[in-house]
N, C-alpha and C positions, 0 to 999 in steps of 0.2 A: 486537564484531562490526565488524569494519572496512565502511564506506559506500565503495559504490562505486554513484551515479546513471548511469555511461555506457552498459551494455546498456541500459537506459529509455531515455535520451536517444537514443539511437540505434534503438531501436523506433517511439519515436514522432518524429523526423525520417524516418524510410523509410517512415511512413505522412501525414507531413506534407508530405512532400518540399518544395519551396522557401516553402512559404505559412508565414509564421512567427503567422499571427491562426492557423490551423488548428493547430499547433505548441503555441499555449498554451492552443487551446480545448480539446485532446485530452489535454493536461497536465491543464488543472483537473478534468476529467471524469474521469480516473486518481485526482487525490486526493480528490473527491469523492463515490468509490466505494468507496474504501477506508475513508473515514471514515465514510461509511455502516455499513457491514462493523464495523469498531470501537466504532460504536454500540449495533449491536446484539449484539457480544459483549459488552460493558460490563454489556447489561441483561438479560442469559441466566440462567434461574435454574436451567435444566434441563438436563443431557447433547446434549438433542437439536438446542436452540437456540444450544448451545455451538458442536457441531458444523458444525453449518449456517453459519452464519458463519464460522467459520477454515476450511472449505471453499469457502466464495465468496472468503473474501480470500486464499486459499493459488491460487486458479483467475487471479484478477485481475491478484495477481503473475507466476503461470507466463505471462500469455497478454502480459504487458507485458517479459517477464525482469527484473525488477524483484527482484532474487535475496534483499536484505538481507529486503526483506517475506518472500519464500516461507519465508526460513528463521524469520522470527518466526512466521507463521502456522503454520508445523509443527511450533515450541513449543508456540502455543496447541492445535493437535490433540489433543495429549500430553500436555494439563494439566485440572486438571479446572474445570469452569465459575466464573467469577469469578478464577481464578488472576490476584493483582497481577502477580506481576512478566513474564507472558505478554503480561498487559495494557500496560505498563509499554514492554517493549518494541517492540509495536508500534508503540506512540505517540510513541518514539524514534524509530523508522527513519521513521513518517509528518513528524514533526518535520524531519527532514533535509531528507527531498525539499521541505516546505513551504519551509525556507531556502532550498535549488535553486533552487524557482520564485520565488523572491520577487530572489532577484541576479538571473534569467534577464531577466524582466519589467521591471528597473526601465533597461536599456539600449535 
């Protein structure tokens, strides 16, 4: 799956608009929602709890356009509870964006 952060980046600069502390507080609050989310698929033993999370982080991404997550998160939909390699790659594509924020931050 080819990474592409610039719909995000450009969702949250048109909600940041020039304030760049606002810029990185609504970033951190993106991957720390999502990691959330990832959490608790990690620890799903059941259908429903499965669920429930790859629809919070499939929602997180649509409402961020954050495309590479919605499309992990609609593997994880599709797969059944515990699925590694669902798990696998969402923790790749959060992995990205982590790199993202961590070049964006350090200028």
């Amino acid at each position: 799956m080819a990474f592409n952060h610039g719909a995000l980046d450009a969702t949250l600069a048109a909600a940041a608009g020039d304030d760049a502390a606002l810029l990185r507080e609504l970033r951190a609050a993106f991957l720390a929602s999502a990691a959330k989310q990832l959490d608790l698929l990690k620890r799903a033993r059941c259908d429903g709890n499965w669920h429930v999370a790859a629809m919070r982080l499939k929602g997180l991404a649509a409402s961020f356009h954050a495309e590479d997550l919605l499309q992990a998160a609609e593997i994880a939909l599709h797969a059944a509870p515990g699925e590694p390699m669902a798990i696998r790659e969402i923790e790749a594509v959060l992995a990205r964006f982590n790199r993202a924020q961590n070049r964006t931050t350090r200028f």
